[in-house]
KESE-719416 format. One record per residue (C-alpha): residue in three letters; x, y, z. Coordinates in steps of 0.001 Angstrom, whole numbers, padded with zeros to 6 digits, always signed. Layout:
BEGIN
ALAXYZ
...
END
This chain:
BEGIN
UNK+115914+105117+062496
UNK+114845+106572+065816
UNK+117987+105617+067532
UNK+120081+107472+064608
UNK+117994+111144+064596
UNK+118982+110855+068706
UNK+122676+110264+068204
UNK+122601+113176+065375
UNK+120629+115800+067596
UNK+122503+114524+070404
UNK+125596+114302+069041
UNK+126172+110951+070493
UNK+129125+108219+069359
UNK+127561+104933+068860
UNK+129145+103405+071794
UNK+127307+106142+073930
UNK+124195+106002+072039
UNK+124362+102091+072942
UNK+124626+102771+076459
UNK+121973+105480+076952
UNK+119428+102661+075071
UNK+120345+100474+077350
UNK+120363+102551+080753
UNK+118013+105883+079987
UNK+114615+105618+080159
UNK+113690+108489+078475
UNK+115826+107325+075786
UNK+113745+104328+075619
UNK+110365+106096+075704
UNK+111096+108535+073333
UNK+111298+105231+070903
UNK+108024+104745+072163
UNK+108906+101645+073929
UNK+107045+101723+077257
UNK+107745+098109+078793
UNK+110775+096886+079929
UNK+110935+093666+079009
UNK+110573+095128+074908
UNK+114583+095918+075084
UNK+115334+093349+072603
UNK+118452+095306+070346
UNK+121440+094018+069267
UNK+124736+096338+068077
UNK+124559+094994+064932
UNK+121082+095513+064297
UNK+122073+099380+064304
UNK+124954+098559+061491
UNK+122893+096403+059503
UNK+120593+099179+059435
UNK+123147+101190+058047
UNK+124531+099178+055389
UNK+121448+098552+054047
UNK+120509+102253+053578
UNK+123855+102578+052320
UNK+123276+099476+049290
UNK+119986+100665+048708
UNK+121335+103610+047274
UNK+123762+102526+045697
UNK+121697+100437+043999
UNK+118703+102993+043012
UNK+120791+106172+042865
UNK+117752+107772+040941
UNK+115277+106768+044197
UNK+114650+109253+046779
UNK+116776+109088+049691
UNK+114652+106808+052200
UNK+115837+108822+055274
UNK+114577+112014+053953
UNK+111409+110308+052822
UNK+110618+109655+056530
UNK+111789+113238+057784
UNK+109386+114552+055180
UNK+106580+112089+055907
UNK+107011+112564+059401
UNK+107197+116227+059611
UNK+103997+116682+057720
UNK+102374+113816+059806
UNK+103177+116692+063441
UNK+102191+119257+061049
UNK+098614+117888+060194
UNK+098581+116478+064114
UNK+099216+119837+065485
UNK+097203+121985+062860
UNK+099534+124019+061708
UNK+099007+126582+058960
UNK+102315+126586+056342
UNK+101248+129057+054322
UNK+101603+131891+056675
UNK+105010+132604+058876
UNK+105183+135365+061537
UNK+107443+137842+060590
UNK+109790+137711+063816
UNK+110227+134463+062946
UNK+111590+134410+059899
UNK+113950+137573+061284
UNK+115225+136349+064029
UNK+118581+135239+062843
UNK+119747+138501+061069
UNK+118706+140303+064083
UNK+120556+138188+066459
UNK+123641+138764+063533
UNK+122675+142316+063482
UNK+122796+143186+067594
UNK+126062+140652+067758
UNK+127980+142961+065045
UNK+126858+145568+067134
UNK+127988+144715+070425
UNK+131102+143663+069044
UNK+131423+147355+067480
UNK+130438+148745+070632
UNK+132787+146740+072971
UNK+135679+147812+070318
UNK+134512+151671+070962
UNK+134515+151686+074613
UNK+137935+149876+074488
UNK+139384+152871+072691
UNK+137570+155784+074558
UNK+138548+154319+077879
UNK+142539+154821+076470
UNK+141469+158161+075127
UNK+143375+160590+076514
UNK+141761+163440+079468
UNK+142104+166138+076473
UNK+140180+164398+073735
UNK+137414+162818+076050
UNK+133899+164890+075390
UNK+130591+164139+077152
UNK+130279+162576+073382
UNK+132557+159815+074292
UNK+131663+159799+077953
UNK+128236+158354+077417
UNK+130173+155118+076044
UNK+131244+154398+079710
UNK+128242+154175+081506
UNK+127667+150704+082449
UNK+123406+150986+081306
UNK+124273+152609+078327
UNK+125763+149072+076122
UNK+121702+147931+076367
UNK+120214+151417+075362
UNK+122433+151673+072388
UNK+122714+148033+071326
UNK+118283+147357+071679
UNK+117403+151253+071204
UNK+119823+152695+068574
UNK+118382+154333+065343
UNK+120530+151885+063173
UNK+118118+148858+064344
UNK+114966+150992+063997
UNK+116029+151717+060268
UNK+116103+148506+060085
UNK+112822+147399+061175
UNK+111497+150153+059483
UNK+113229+148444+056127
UNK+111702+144856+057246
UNK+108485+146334+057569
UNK+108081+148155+054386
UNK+109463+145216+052533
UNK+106325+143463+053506
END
């Protein structure tokens, strides 16, 4: 089972998840296998494996699935060994993707505007638009702008 959650997190092929077994130590440790002479794994074995998993539920659809069973078992098992507290989650944690979405929309906004004020014509540009083509001024607006202090503000009074 070890061997499969490092091809998926890896994104390995079987062939390559073969090899680095067979040639990467760390590979080897992280299965917890700390003597060399404890390689003893066949291709097949890994297949078997698989197949078996595979019957097994087809044969006891209404079972849990046994890989989940040992994702959940193990991640409260480094939960309990670590001493971590569930219950409670720090706020930027739980925010961080919709403010990486939120300053990604914004860049792409603001890369968009500059675009178009740097075609503006002499006529039409104001100090307004100037501003937009100072090379400091992308991090200012994108980490300082009012629109993402509204929205911590929002975050904030939600809690």
């Amino acid at each position: 089972m070890g061997l499969d959650l490092i091809k998926e997190i890896r994104e390995y092929t079987d062939e390559v998840l073969l090899d680095e077994y067979a040639f990467n130590y760390q590979i080897f440790y992280a299965l917890g296998l700390c003597t060399l002479g404890e390689r003893y794994f066949a291709p097949r074995t890994l297949y078997e494996f698989r197949a078996r998993l595979y019957q097994y539920s087809l044969e006891y659809p209404e079972e849990a699935d046994l890989i989940y069973a040992q994702f959940e078992k193990l991640t409260d098992h480094f939960i309990a060994v670590a001493g971590l507290n569930t219950e409670e989650a720090r706020m930027d944690s739980t925010q961080i993707m919709s403010n990486i979405k939120l300053a990604g929309r914004l860049s792409l906004a603001y890369d968009v505007l500059v675009n178009a004020v740097k075609i503006l014509p002499e006529q039409l540009m104001t100090d307004t638009f100037k501003v937009f083509l100072k090379v400091d001024y992308k991090t200012h607006f994108l980490y300082f702008s009012d629109l993402l202090k509204k929205k911590k503000v929002r975050i904030g009074t939600r809690l």
